[in-house]
C-alpha positions in Angstrom: 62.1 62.3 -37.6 65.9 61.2 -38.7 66.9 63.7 -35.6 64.4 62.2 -33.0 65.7 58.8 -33.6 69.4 59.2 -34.0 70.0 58.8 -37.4 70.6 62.3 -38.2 73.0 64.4 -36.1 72.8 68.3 -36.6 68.7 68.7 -36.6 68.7 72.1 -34.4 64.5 72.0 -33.9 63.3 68.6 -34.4 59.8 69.4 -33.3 60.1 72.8 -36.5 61.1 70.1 -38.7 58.3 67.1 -37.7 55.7 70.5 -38.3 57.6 71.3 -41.8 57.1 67.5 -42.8 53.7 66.3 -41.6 52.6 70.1 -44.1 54.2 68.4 -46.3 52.1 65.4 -46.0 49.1 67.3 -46.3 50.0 69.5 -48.9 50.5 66.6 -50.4 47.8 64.5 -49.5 45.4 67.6 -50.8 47.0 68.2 -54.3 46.1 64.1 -55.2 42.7 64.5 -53.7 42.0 67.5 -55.7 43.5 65.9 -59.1 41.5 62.5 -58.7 38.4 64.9 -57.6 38.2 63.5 -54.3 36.2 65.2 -51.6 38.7 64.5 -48.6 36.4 66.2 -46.4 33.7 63.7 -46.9 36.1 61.3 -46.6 37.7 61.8 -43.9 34.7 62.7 -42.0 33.4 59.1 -43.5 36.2 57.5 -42.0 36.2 58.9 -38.9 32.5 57.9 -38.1 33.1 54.7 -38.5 36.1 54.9 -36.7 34.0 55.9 -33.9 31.6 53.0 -34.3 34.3 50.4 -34.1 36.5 51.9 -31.4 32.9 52.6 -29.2 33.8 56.4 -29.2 30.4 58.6 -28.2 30.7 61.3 -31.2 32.8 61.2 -34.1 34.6 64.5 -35.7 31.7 65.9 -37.8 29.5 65.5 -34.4 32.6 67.4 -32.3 33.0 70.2 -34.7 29.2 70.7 -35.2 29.4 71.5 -31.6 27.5 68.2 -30.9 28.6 66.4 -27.1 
C-alpha cells in the first residue's frame, strides 16, 4: 500500500504485497472470531443480506453462492 502511494520506494510487486497483507487481514480477522467464538460466516452472510436490502441489490451472497439468480 506504502508502494502504491509513494511513500515507500523499493516495493518490487505491489500487487504480491497488497495479496500478502489483506491474508494478513483475514488471518487475522479469523483467529479473533474464533477466540471470542464468533461464527463469521453467519455474520458475514448476515451482513451482507442486509446489505443487499439497503443498497436494492436482487440477491445477497448466501443467495449467489447457493446458486440462487
Amino acid at each position: 500500500m506504502n508502494g502504491r502511494s509513494g511513500r515507500k520506494e523499493e516495493v518490487q510487486d505491489s500487487n504480491e504485497e497488497l495479496v500478502k497483507e489483506l491474508a494478513a487481514i483475514i488471518h487475522y480477522t479469523v483467529a479473533i472470531a474464533a477466540i471470542n467464538h464468533i461464527d463469521l460466516t453467519k455474520t458475514i452472510f448476515e451482513k451482507d443480506k442486509t446489505a443487499a436490502i439497503k443498497y436494492q441489490h436482487e440477491r445477497d451472497l448466501e443467495g449467489c453462492l447457493k446458486g440462487n439468480v
